[in-house]
N, C-alpha and C positions, 0 to 999 in steps of 0.2 A: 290431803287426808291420809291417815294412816289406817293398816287392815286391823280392824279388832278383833281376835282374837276371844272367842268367848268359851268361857271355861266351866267347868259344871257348877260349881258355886256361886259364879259371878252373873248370871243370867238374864238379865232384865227386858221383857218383852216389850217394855214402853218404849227402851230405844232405841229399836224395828221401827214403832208407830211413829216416834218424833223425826222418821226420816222420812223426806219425800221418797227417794228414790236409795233402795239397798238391796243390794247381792248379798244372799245369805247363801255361802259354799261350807257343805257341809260335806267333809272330806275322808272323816274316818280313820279306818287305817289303810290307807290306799298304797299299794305298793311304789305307787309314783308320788308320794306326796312330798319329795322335795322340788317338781316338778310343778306339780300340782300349786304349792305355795308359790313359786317363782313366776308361775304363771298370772295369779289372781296381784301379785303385788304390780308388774308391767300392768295390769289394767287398768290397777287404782291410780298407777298416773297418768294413764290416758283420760278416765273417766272423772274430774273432779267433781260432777253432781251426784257422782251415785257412791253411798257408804258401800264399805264393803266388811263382812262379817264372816269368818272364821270356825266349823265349829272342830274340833277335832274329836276322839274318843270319846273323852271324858263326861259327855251330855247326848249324847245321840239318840238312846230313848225317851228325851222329854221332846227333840224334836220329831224323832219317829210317829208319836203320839201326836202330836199336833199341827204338822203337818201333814200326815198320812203315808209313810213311805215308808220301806223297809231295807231300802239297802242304801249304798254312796258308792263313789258322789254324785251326789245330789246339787244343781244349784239352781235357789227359786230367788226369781228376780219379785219385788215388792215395791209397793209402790204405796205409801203414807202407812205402811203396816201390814197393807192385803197383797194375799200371792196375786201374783199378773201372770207370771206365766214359770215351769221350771222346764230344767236340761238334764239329763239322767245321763251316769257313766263319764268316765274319762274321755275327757276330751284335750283337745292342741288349744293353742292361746289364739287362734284366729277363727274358730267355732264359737267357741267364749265370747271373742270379740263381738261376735257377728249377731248372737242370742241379747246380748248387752244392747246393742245397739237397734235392732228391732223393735227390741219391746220402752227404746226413750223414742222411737220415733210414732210408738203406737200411741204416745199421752195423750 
């Protein structure tokens, strides 16, 4: 699978709901965010059940608003569309791993 990338134009909530399992990393402007990116792409091919979604600047208050959150990164793990659980602040690629992998063994 490849990381989507969603953009403030391009938004569609359905295809959150059409996935069993999706990481929604909403990143901002993160000082680490070429890291940050590097980081979420090793997951998505570790992890091929779970989409993984992208949000950067350009839409952060639709998801501030609907999720409920006020800063990034932010990443809430989703499961057929509803939060399961999120991870707040920068973190390494093996916290990541470890949040990921928790909440497919909680199904």
């Amino acid at each position: 699978m490849t990381v989507k990338q969603i953009e403030s134009n391009g938004y569609d909530h359905n295809e959150l709901v059409r996935c069993r399992l999706a990481l929604l990393c909403v990143i901002g402007n993160t000082v680490l965010h070429a890291d940050t990116i590097s980081s979420i792409e090793t997951l998505n091919k570790h992890f091929s059940g779970v989409h993984f979604f992208v949000v950067g600047d350009g839409n952060l208050s639709h998801f501030f608003n609907q999720f409920h959150f006020r800063g990034s990164p932010v990443y809430i793990f989703l499961e057929n569309g509803i939060e399961k659980a999120r991870l707040l602040g920068m973190v390494t690629t093996e916290r990541l791993q470890a949040f990921i992998e928790k909440n497919m063994v909680q199904q």
